[in-house]
N, C-alpha and C positions, 0 to 999 in steps of 0.2 A: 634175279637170275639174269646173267648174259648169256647173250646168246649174238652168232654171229650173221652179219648179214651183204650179201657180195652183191653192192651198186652195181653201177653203169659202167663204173672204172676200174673196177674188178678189186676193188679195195674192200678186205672184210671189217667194216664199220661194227661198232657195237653198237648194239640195243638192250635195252633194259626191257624186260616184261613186267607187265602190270605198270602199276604206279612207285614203286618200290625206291625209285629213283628221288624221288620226295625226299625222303628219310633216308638216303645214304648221303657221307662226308664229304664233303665239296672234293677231296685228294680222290675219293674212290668214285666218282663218277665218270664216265669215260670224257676223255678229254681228244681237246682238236688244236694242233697247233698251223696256222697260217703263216709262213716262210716267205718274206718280199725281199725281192733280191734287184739290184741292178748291173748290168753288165756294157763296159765299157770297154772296148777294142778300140785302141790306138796301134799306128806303124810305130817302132822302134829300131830307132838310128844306130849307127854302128857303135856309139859311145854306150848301149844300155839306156839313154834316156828315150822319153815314147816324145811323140809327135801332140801338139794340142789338139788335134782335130781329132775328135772322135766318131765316129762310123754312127749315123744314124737309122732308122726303124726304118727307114727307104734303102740304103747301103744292106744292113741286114740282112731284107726282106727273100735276098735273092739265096741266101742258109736256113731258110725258115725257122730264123729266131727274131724275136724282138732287143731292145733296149732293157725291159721290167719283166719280172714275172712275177707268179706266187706260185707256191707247193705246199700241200695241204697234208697233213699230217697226221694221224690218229691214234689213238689210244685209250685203252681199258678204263688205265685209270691216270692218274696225273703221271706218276711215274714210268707207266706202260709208256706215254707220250711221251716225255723227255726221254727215254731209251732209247723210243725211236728215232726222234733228231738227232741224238748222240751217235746212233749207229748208222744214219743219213751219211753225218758229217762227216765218220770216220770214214765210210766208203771214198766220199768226194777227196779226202784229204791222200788217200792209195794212190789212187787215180791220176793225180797232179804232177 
């Protein structure tokens, strides 16, 4: 049986009750996907081409971002998860 449960991050993670989780398909157990990303800000010159330097986690610091992150992902079941990255990326991909 799932059943849902609201963390710290307000993310409603699955839980499995009982032990039932044993005996269910590796596809149908709730799945977790971990998203590592790095982000690079360069100046870019009048031509379109960017600058080598790139803005460091000190430069950043003052946007409160870093250089890396990660973004944690959840789902029911394997495919719950990928829907969600899917529909992650679609939002980011609006957005741009």
């Amino acid at each position: 049986m799932l059943s849902k449960n609201n963390d710290n991050f307000q993310h409603n993670s699955p839980i499995i009750a009982g032990s039932n989780i044993q005996h269910m398909e590796k596809r149908e157990k709730p799945h977790m996907a971990i998203i590592t990303f790095k982000i690079d800000v360069r100046a870019m010159n009048s031509d379109d081409t960017l600058e080598l330097h790139v803005m460091n986690d000190a430069a950043l610091k003052k946007y409160d971002i870093a250089q890396k992150g990660q973004m944690i992902v959840k789902g029911y079941s394997e495919a719950d998860c990928i829907n969600n990255i899917k529909e992650i990326l679609r939002k980011v991909k609006e957005n741009v």
